[in-house]
BALODO-169052 format. One record per residue (C-alpha): z, x, y; residue number from 1; residue in one letter. Coordinates in steps of 0.05 Angstrom, whole numbers, padded with zeros to 5 digits. Layout:
BEGIN
pz	px	py	resi	resn
Z	X	Y	NUM	A
...
//
This chain:
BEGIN
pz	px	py	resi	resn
-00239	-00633	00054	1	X
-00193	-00595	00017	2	X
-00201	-00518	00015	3	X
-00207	-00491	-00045	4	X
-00217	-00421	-00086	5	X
-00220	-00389	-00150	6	X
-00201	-00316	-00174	7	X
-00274	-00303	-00192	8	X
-00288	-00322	-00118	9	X
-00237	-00274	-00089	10	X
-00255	-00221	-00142	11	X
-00337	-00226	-00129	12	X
-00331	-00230	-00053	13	X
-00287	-00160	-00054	14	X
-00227	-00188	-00023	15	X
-00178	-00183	-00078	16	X
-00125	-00133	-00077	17	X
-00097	-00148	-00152	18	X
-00024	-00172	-00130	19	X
-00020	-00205	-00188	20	X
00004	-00273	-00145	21	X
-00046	-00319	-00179	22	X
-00032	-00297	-00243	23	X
00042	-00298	-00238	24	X
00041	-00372	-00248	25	X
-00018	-00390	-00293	26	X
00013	-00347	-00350	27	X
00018	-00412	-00394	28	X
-00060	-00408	-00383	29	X
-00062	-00342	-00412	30	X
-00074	-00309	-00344	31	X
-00060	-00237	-00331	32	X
-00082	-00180	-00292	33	X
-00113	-00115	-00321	34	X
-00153	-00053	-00306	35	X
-00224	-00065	-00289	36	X
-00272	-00012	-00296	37	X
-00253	00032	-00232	38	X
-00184	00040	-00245	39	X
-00168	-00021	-00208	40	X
-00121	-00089	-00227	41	X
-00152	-00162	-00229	42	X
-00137	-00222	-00251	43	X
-00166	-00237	-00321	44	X
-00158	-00307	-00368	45	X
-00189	-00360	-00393	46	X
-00256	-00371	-00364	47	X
-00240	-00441	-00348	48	X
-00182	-00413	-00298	49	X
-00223	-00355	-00273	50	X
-00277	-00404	-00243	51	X
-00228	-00462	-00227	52	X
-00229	-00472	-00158	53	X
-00152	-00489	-00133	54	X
-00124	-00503	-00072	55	X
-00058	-00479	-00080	56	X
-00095	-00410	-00091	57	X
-00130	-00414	-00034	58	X
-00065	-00420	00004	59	X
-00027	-00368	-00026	60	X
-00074	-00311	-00039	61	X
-00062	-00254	00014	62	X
-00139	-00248	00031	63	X
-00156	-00324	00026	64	X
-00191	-00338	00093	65	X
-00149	-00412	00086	66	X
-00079	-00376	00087	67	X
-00035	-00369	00150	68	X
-00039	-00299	00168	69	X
00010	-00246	00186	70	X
00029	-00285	00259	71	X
00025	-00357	00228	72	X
00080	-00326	00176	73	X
00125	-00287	00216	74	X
00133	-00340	00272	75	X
00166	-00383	00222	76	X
00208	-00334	00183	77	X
00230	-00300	00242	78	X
00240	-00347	00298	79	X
00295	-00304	00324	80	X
00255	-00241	00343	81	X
00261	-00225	00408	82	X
00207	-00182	00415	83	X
00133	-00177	00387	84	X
00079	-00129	00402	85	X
00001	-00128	00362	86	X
00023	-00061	00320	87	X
00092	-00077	00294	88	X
00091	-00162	00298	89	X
00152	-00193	00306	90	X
00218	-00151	00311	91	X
00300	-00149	00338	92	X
00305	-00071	00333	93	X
00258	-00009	00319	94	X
00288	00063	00293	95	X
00270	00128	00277	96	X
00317	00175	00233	97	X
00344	00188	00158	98	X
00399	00163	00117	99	X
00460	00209	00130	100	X
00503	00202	00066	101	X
00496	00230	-00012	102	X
00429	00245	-00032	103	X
00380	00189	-00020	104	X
00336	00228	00029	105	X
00332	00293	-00009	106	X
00303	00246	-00072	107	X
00260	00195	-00027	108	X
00184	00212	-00004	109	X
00206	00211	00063	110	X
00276	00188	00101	111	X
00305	00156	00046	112	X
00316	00092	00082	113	X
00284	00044	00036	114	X
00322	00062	-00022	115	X
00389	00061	00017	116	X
00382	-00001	00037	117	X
00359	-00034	-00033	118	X
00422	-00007	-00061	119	X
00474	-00033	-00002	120	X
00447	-00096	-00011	121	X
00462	-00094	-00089	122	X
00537	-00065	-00073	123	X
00552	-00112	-00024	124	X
00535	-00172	-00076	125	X
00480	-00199	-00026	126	X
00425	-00184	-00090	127	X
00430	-00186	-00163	128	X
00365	-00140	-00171	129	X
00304	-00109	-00135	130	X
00229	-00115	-00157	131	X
00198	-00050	-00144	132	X
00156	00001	-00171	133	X
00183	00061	-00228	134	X
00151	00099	-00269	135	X
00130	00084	-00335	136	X
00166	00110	-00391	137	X
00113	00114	-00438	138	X
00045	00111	-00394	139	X
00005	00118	-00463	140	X
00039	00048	-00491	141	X
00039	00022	-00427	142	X
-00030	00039	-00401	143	X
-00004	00057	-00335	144	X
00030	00097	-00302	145	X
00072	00058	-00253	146	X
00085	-00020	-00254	147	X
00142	-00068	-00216	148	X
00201	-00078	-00259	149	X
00271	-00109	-00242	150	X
00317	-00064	-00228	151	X
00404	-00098	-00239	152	X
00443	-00025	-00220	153	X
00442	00030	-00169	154	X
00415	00080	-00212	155	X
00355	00041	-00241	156	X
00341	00017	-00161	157	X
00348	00098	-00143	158	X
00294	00121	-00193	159	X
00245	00080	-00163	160	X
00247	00126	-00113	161	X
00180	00166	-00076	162	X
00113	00141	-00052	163	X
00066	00114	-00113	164	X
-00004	00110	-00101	165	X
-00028	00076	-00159	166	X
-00042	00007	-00167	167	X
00009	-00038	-00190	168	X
00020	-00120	-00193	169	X
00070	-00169	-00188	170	X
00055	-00219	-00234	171	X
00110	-00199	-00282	172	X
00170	-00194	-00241	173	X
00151	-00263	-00210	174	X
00163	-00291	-00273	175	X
00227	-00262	-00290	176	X
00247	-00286	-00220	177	X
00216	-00354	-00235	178	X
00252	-00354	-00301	179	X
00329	-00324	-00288	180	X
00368	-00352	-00230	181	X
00387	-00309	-00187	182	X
00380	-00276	-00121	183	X
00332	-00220	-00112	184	X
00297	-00174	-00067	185	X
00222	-00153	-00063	186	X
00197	-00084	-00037	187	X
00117	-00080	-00025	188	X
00057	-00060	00014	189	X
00042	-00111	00069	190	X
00001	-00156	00032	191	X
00040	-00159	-00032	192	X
00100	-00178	00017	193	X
00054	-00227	00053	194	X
00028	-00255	-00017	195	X
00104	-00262	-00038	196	X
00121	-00304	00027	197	X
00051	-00352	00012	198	X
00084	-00364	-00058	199	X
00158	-00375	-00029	200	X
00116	-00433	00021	201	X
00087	-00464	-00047	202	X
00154	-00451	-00100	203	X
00219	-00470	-00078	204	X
00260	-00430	-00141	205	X
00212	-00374	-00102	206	X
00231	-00397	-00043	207	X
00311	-00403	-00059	208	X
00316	-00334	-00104	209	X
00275	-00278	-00068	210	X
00335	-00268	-00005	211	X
00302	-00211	00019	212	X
00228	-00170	00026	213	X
00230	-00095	00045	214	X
00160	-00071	00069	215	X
00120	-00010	00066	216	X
00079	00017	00120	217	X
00009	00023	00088	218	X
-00056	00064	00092	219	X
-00096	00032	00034	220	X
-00086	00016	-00036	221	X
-00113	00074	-00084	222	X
-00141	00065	-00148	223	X
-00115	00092	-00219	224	X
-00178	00139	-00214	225	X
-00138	00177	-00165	226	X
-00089	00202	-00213	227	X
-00134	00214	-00257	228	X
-00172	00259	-00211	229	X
-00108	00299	-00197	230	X
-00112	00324	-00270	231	X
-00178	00332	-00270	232	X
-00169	00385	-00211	233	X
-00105	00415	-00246	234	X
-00142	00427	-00306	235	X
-00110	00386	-00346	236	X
-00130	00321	-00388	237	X
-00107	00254	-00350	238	X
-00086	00223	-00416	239	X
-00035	00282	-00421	240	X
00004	00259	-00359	241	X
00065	00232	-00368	242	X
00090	00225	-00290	243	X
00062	00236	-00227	244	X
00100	00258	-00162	245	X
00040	00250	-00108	246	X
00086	00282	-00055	247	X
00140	00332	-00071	248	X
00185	00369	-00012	249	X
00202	00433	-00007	250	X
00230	00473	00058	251	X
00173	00522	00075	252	X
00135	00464	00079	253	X
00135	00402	00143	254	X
00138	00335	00109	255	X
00060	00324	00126	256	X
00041	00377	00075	257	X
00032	00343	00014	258	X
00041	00366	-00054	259	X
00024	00336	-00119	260	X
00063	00349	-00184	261	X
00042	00332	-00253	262	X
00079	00330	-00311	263	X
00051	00334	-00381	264	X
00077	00304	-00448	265	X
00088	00372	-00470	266	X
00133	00403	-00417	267	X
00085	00432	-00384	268	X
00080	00427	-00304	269	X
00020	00437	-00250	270	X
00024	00423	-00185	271	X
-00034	00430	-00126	272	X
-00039	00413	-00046	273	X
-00071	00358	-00029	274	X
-00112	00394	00018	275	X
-00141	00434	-00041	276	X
-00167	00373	-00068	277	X
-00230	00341	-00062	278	X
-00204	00273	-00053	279	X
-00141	00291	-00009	280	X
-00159	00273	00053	281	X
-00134	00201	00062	282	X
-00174	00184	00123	283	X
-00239	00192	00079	284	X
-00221	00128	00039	285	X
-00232	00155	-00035	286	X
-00215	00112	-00087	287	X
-00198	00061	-00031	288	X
-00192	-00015	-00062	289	X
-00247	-00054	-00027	290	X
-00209	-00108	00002	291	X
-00159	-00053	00041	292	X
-00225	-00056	00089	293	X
-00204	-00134	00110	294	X
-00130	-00116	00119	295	X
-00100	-00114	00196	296	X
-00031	-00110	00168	297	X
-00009	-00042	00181	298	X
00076	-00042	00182	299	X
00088	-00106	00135	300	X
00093	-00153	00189	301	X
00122	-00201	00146	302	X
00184	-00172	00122	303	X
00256	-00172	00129	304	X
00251	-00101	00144	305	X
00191	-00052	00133	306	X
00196	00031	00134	307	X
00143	00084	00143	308	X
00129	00158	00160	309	X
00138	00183	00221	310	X
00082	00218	00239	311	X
00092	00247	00305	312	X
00138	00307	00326	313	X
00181	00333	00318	314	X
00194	00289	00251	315	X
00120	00308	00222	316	X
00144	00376	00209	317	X
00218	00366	00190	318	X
00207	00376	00117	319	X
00255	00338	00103	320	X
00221	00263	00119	321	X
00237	00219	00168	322	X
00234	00142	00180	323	X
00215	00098	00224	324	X
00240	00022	00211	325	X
00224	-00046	00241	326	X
00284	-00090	00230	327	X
00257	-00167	00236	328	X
00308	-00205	00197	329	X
00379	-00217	00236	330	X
00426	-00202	00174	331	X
00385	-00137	00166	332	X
00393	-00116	00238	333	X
00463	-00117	00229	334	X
00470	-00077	00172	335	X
00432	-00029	00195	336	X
00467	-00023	00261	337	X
00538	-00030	00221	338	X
00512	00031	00186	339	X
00496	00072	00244	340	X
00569	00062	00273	341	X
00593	00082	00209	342	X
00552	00141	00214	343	X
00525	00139	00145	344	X
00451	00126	00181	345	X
00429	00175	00236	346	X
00386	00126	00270	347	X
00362	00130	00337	348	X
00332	00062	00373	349	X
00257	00069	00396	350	X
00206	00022	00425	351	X
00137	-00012	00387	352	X
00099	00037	00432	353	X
00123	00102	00390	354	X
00117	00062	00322	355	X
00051	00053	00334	356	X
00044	00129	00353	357	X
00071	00148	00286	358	X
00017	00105	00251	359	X
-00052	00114	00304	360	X
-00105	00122	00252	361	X
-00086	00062	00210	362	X
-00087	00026	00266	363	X
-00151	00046	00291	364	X
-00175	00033	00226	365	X
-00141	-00035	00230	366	X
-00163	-00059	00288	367	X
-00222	-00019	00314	368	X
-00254	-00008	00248	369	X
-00238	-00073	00221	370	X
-00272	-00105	00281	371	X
-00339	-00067	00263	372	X
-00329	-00083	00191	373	X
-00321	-00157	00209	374	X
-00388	-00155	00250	375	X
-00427	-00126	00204	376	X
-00402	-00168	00137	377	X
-00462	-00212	00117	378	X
-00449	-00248	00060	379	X
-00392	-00284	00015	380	X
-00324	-00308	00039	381	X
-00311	-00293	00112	382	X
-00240	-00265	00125	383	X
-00198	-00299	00180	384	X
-00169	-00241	00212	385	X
-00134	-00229	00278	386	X
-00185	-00178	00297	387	X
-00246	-00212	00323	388	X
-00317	-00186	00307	389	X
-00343	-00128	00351	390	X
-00401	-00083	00333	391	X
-00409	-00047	00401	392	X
-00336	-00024	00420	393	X
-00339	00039	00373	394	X
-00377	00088	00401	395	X
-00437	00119	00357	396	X
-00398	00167	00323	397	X
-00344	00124	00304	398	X
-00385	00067	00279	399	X
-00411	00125	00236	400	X
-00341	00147	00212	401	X
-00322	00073	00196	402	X
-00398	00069	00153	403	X
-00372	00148	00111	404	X
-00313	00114	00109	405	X
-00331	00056	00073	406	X
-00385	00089	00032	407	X
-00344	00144	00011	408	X
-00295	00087	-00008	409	X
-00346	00058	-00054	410	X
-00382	00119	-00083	411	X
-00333	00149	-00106	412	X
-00310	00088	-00153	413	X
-00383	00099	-00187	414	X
-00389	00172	-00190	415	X
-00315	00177	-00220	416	X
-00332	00128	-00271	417	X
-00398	00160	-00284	418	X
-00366	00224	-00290	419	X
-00317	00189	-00347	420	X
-00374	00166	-00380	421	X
-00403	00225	-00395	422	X
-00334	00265	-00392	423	X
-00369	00308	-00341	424	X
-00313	00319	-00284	425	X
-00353	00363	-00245	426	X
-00403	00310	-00231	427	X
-00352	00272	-00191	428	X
-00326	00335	-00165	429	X
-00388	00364	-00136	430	X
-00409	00298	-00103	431	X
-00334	00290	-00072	432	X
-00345	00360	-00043	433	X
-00401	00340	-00011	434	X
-00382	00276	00013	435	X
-00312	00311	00033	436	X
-00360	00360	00070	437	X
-00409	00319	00108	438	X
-00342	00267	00130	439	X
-00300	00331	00156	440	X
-00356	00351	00196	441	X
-00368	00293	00229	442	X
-00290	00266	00245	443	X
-00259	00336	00248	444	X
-00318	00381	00272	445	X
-00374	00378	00326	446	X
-00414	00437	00296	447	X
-00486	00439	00282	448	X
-00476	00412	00213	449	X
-00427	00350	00249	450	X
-00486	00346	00291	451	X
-00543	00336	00240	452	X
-00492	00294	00197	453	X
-00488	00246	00257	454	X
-00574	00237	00271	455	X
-00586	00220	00196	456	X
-00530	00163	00190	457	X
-00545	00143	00261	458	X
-00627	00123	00241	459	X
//
């Protein structure tokens, strides 16, 4: 029998991520994605294509236990990869380092490298535009902050530039692919990127336009609420913000320090460290999307390319960010080592070993965490993941880190939107500094509070 889902399924059982892939090509149905309550994107039409179960989504939605995963994906797009290894999949070469020429690391999040290579592969004629995420011009009229657009010249491609974590979908800019010939390139988290390689299986104009996909090393997918929480702790009003910067640089400070910049429709400009802020700890999983708790995709394992942070010294605290890149694709690979002759990359060649150094707590939460999450998942769709289900590897206190985790992840959906309700922000704020509280003292600290925190979630 013929698997089959429907986006109510995927949306009920917690596992979508809001890519936006299964509305992309029922907009004739009057399908579309949009804000649910929590500050998070889903797919939203017709009732009669929210509950019709489809095969065709159950093959091409990112979290659909009837998909090929991340392995199943990358051993046919990247036959040619010499080497693989659990952390990075597939790969020909591994760097760390910056781009060395103009200005593209001084305006990226980090070393610049993503951006660089977006905009060689528009000069060099090998793309006719890039999907990616920009700000909004007008977040009131647009209702958003951030969303994909297609970008056709350098300078559009180079304001896309910095991290954005805010939710976004591709729904859109899969139909002006589908719609105008021509060849393009994709840059996304890993599961957008593995959602746009199930479509390109299923569409061959898909298949024949999108040349490239340029991946993101990922943590988790944040809510809108986040934002929105920034101003809140800024003092100022979240419909007042007209961008967001969620990590600015500056030379007193290493590249792990981040700082948050708000900018308001009247000028005026507040910024605040995100260790300041109740919800700035990323390993306590506020405003987390509930699916990122299913993912084992850590480095975009099916990309052409995929870049990230690299966390370890002494690149953590070179304030002025550094990559590290896994180069899968062979016409990539070149380029990049082209560019490294030419000296116009300062790249230097490292192993999967010190990737996976550079990202050790998303992995752990990948693979450790995911394997306790798997175990103890008791009802709706089970996800086929390449971590199999263990309760007992974690020891207590990190099966009780993974639980915060996960209910901090949750809560803080509800209290935020409580708090909206009754446009009462210190009712989310108080609870967060609690939560914050009780989490640092179990992960960070082994105290007497750590200690008490650890017998009542262990009963």
């Amino acid at each position: 029998m013929t698997a089959a889902l429907s986006p109510r399924e995927m949306v009920r059982s917690g596992l979508c991520i809001g890519c936006g892939g299964c509305a992309a090509h029922a907009a004739a149905r009057g399908a579309a994605m949009a804000f649910d309550g929590h500050g998070l994107l889903r797919p939203s039409g017709p009732g009669d294509w929210y509950r019709e179960r489809s095969p065709a989504l159950a093959r091409t939605c990112p979290f659909s236990p009837h998909a090929a995963n991340e392995d199943e994906l990358a051993a046919r797009l990247f036959t040619g990869a010499p080497q693989a290894d659990a952390a990075t999949g597939r790969y020909r070469a591994a760097y760390v380092g910056h781009v060395a020429e103009q200005d593209f690391r001084s305006r990226g999040s980090s070393g610049g490298l993503a951006s660089w290579l977006a905009v060689e592969l528009l000069r060099r004629g090998r793309i006719d535009a890039l999907a990616h995420v920009a700000a909004c011009d007008e977040p009131r009229r647009d209702g958003r902050l951030f969303r994909y657009r297609l970008s056709r010249s350098e300078g559009e491609i180079r304001a896309g530039a910095q991290s954005r974590y805010y939710p976004v979908e591709l729904s859109q800019v899969l139909a002006g692919i589908l719609a105008v010939p021509g060849r393009y390139a994709v840059v996304g988290i890993p599961c957008f990127v593995k959602a746009v390689q199930l479509l390109r299986r299923e569409h061959p104009l898909l298949r024949e336009r999108i040349r490239y996909t340029l991946g993101l090393f990922c943590g988790h997918m944040k809510s809108a609420r986040f934002a929105d929480s920034l101003a809140w702790q800024m003092g100022v009003a979240p419909d007042e913000v007209r961008a967001v910067a969620f990590r600015t640089k500056a030379p007193q400070r290493p590249a792990n320090w981040y700082r948050a910049r708000l900018a308001m429709g009247d000028g005026r400009v507040v910024e605040q460290d995100w260790w300041h802020l109740v919800d700035g700890d990323w390993g306590a999983g506020f405003f987390m999307d509930p699916a990122c708790n299913f993912c084992d995709d850590v480095m975009a394992e099916t990309a052409d390319v995929s870049f990230g942070d690299a966390w370890v010294e002494p690149y953590a605290s070179d304030w002025q960010g550094t990559n590290v890149v896994v180069a899968r694709s062979a016409e990539v690979a070149a380029l990049l080592e082209e560019a490294v002759a030419q000296g116009r990359l300062a790249l230097a060649p490292v192993d999967a070993a010190f990737v996976a150094r550079t990202q050790a707590a998303g992995l752990r939460q990948r693979r450790e965490g995911l394997a306790y999450r798997l175990a103890r998942r008791r009802a709706g769709i089970v996800p086929r993941k390449r971590v199999a289900p263990d309760a007992q590897r974690p020891n207590a206190r990190r099966r009780l880190i993974y639980r915060m985790r996960r209910s901090i992840s949750r809560w803080s959906h509800r209290m935020f939107r409580l708090a909206r309700r009754f446009g009462a922000p210190w009712l989310y704020l108080r609870w967060a500094r609690l939560a914050l509280a009780a989490y640092h003292a179990l992960a960070y600290h082994r105290g007497r509070w750590g200690r008490l925190v650890e017998r009542i979630g262990l009963r």
